[in-house]
MIGURO-292022 format. One record per residue (C-alpha): residue in three letters; chain; x, y, z. Coordinates in Angstrom, 2 decimals, decimal comma. Example, Ala and Ser with C-alpha at 12.3 -4.5 7.8 and 13.67 -1.06 7.14 Angstrom:
residues 2
+--------+--------+---------+---------+---------+
| residu | chaine |       u |       v |       w |
+--------+--------+---------+---------+---------+
|    ALA |      A |   12,30 |   -4,50 |    7,80 |
|    SER |      A |   13,67 |   -1,06 |    7,14 |
+--------+--------+---------+---------+---------+
This chain:
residues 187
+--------+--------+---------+---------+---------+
| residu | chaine |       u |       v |       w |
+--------+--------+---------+---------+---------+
|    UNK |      A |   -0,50 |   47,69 |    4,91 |
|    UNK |      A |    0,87 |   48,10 |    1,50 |
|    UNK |      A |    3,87 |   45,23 |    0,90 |
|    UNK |      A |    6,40 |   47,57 |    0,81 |
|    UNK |      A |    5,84 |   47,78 |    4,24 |
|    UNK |      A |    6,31 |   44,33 |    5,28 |
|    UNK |      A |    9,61 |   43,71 |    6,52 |
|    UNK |      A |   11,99 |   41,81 |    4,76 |
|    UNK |      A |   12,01 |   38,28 |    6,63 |
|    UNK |      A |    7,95 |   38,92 |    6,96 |
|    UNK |      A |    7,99 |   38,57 |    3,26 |
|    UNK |      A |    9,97 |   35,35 |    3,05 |
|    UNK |      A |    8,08 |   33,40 |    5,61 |
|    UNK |      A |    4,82 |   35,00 |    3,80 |
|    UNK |      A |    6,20 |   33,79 |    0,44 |
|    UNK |      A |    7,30 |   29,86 |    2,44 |
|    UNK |      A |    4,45 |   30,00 |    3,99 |
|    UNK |      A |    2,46 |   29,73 |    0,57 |
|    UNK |      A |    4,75 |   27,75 |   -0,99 |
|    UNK |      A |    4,37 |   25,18 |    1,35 |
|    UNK |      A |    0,77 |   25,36 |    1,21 |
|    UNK |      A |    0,87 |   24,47 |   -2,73 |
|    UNK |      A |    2,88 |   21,42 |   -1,86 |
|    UNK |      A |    1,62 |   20,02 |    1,14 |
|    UNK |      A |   -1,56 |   17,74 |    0,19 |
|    UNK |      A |   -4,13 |   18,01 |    2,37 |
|    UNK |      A |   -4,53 |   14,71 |    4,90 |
|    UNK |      A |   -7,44 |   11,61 |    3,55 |
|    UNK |      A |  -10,54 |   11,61 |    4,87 |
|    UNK |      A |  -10,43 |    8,11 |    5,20 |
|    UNK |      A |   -7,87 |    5,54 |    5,23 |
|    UNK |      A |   -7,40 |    2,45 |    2,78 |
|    UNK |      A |   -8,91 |   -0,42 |    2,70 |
|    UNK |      A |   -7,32 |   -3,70 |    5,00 |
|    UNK |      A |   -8,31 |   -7,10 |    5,99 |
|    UNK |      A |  -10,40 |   -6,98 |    8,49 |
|    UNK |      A |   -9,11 |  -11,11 |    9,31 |
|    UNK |      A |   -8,66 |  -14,43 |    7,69 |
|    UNK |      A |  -10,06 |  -18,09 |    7,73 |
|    UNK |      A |   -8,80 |  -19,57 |    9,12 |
|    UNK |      A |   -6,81 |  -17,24 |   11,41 |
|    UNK |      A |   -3,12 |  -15,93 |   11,46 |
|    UNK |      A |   -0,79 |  -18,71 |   13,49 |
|    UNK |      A |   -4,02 |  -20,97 |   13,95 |
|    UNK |      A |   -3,81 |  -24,59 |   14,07 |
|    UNK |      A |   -6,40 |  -26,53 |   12,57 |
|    UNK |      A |   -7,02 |  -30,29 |   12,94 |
|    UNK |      A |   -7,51 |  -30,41 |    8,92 |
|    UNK |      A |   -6,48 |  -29,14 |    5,70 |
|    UNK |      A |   -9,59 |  -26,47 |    5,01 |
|    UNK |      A |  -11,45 |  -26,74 |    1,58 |
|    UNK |      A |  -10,40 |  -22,47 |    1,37 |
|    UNK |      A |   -8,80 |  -19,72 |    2,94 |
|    UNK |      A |  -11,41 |  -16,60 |    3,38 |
|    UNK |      A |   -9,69 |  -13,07 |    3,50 |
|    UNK |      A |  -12,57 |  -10,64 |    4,55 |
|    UNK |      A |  -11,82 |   -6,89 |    4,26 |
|    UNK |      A |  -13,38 |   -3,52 |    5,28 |
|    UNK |      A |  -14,81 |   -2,73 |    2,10 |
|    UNK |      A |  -15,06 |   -4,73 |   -0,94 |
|    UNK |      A |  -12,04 |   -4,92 |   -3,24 |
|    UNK |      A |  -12,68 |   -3,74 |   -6,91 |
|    UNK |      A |  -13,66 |   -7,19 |   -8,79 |
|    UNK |      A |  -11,88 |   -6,39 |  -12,54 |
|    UNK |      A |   -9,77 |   -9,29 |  -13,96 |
|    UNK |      A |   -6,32 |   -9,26 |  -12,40 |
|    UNK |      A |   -7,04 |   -7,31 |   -9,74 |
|    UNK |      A |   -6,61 |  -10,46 |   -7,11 |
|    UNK |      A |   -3,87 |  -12,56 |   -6,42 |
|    UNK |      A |   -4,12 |  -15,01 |   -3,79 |
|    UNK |      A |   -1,57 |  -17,91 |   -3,48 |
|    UNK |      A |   -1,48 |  -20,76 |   -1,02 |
|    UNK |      A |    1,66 |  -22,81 |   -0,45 |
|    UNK |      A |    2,80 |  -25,29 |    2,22 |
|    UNK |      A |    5,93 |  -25,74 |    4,02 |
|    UNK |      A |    8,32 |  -26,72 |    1,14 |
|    UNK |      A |    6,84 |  -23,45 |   -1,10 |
|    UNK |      A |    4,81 |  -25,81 |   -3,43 |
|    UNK |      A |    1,90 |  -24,07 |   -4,61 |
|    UNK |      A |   -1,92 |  -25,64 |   -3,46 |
|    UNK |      A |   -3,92 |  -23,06 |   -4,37 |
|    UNK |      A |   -6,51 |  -24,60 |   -6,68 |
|    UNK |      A |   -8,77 |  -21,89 |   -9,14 |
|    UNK |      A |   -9,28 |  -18,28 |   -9,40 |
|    UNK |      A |  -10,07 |  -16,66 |   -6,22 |
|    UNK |      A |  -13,91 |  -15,72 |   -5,83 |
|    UNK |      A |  -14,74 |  -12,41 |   -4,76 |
|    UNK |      A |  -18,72 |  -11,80 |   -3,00 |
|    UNK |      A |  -18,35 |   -8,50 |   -1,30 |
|    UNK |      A |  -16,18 |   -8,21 |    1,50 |
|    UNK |      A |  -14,76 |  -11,67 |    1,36 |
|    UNK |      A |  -12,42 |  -12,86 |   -1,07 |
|    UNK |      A |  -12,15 |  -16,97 |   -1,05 |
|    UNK |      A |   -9,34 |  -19,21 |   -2,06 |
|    UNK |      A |   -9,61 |  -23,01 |   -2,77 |
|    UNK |      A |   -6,68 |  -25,02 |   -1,89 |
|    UNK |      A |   -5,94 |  -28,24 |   -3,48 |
|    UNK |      A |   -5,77 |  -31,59 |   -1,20 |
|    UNK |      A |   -4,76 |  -32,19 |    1,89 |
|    UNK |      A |   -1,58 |  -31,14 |    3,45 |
|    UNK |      A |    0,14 |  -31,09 |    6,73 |
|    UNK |      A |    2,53 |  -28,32 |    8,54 |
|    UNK |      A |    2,94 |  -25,48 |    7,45 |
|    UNK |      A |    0,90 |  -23,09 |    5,43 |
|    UNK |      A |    1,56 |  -19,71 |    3,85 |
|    UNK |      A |   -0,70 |  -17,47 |    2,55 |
|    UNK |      A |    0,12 |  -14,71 |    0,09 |
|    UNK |      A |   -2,36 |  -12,04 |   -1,24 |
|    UNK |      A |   -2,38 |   -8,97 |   -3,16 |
|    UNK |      A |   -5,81 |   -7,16 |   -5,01 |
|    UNK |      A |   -6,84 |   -3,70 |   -5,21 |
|    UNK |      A |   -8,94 |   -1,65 |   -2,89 |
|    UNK |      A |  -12,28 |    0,05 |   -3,57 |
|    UNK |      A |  -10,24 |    3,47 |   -3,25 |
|    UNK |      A |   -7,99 |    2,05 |   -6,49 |
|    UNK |      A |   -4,48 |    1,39 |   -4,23 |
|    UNK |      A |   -3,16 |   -1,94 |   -4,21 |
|    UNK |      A |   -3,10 |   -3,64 |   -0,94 |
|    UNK |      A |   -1,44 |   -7,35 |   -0,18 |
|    UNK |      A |   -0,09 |   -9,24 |    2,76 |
|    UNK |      A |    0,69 |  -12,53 |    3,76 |
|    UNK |      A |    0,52 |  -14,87 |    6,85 |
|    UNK |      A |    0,35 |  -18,21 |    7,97 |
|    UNK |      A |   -1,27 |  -21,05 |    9,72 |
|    UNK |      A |   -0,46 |  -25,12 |   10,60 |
|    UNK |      A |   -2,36 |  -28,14 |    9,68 |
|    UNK |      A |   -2,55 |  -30,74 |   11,97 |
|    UNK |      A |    0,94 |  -30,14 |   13,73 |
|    UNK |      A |    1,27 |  -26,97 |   16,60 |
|    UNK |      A |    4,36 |  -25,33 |   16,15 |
|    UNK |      A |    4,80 |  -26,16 |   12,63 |
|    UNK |      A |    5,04 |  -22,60 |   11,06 |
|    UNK |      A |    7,34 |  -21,47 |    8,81 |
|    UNK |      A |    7,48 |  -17,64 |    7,83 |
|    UNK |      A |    6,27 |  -16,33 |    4,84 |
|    UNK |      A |    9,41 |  -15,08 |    4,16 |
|    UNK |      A |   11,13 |  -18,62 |    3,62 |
|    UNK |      A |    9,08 |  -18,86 |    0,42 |
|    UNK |      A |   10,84 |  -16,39 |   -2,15 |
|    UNK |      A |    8,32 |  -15,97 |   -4,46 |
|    UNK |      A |    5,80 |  -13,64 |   -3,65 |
|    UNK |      A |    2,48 |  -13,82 |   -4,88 |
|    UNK |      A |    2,79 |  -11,17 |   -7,54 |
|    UNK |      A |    5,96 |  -13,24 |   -8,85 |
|    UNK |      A |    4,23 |  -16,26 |   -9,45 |
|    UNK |      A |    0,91 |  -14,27 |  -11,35 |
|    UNK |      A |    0,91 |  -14,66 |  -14,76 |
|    UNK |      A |    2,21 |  -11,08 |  -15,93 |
|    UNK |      A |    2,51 |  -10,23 |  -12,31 |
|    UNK |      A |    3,76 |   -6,91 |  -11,33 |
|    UNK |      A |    6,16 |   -5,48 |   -8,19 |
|    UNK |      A |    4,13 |   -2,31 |   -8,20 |
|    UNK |      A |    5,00 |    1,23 |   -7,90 |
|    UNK |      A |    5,63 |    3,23 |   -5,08 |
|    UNK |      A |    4,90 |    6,70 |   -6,22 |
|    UNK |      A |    5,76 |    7,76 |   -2,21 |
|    UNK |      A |    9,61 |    8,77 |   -3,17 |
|    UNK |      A |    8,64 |   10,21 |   -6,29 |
|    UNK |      A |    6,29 |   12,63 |   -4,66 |
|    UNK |      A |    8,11 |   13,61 |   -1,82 |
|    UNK |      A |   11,04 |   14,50 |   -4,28 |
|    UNK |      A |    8,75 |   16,32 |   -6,71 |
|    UNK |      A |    7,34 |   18,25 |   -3,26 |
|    UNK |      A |   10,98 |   19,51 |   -2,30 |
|    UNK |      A |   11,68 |   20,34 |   -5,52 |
|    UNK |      A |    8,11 |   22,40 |   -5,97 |
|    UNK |      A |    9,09 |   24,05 |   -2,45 |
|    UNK |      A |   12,40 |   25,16 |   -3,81 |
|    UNK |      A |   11,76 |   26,47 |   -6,72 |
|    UNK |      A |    8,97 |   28,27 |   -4,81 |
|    UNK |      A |   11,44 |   29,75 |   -2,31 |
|    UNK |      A |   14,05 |   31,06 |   -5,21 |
|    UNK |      A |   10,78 |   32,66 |   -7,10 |
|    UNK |      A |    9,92 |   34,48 |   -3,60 |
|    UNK |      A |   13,37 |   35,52 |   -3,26 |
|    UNK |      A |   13,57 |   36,81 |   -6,74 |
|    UNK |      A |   10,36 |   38,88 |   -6,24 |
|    UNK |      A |   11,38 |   40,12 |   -2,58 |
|    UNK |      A |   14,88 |   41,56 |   -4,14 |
|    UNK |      A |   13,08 |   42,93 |   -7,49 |
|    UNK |      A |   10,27 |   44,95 |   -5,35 |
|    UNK |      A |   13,71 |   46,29 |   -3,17 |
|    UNK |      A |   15,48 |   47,31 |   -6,12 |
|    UNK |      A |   12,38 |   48,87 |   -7,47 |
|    UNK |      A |   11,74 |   50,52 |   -4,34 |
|    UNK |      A |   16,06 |   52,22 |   -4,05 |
|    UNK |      A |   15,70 |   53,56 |   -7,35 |
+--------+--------+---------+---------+---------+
């Protein structure tokens, strides 16, 4: 069947139907990286202040400078993370300076062995149950308080704009062709 013998509306949804194929990306194989759990645990209690916080993930995290921020605070915000965090594989370890009680909030951020950046943040009490306070009552954020921290990109909008955009131009260049061929085919 030659195309001047598809129908008119065949045509178009041939044409969409290609267009959308050029801009829809095919799914992951896999998806990224995530912690797997922390120590000591989300919401736990523990009788003292640990010596670090251990964030273990589901693959290891890539190890170039930069590309971890952890930071510990307690209940008023104050900052007692102590050092660089130490990455050994999966795990990534924190040291936190002193001893504290209430409240503690953990904030982390580090890149993925697929190359996306990945953070998070929880909490846990020291020495008094029910003594939590959200992560949220701290303002800064983990990247904030990095030297030459970043917010990050989210290329998501970006992409899903370029996408619509791709798809319609697409659909006026099918158009185009569809009404060309039937004036070439009147005359």
């Amino acid at each position: 069947m030659s195309t001047a013998q598809i129908s008119r509306p065949g045509r178009l949804l041939v044409a969409l139907s290609l267009a959308a194929a050029l801009v829809l990306p095919a799914s992951p194989a896999s998806a990224h990286d995530e912690l797997v759990g922390p120590d000591p645990a989300a919401d736990a209690v523990v009788g003292e202040t640990p010596e670090q916080v251990t964030l273990t993930f589901s693959d290891a995290p890539l190890t170039e400078d930069g590309a971890t921020e952890i930071v510990i605070l307690d209940e008023d915000c104050a900052p007692i993370t102590e050092g660089e965090p130490v990455i050994d594989g999966v795990e990534i370890t924190q040291a936190i300076a002193g001893p504290v009680e209430g409240a503690v909030i953990v904030q982390w951020r580090t890149v993925s062995s697929d190359g996306h950046p990945i953070s998070g943040e929880f909490g846990f009490s020291v020495g008094t149950e029910g003594a939590q306070a959200a992560a949220g009552d701290c303002v800064e954020t983990a990247a904030e308080q990095a030297e030459g921290g970043s917010e990050g990109f989210n290329a998501v909008p970006y992409a899903v704009g370029g996408g619509i955009l791709f798809l319609g131009v697409g659909i006026v260049i099918a158009i185009a062709i569809a009404r060309g061929r039937r004036g070439a085919t009147k005359d």
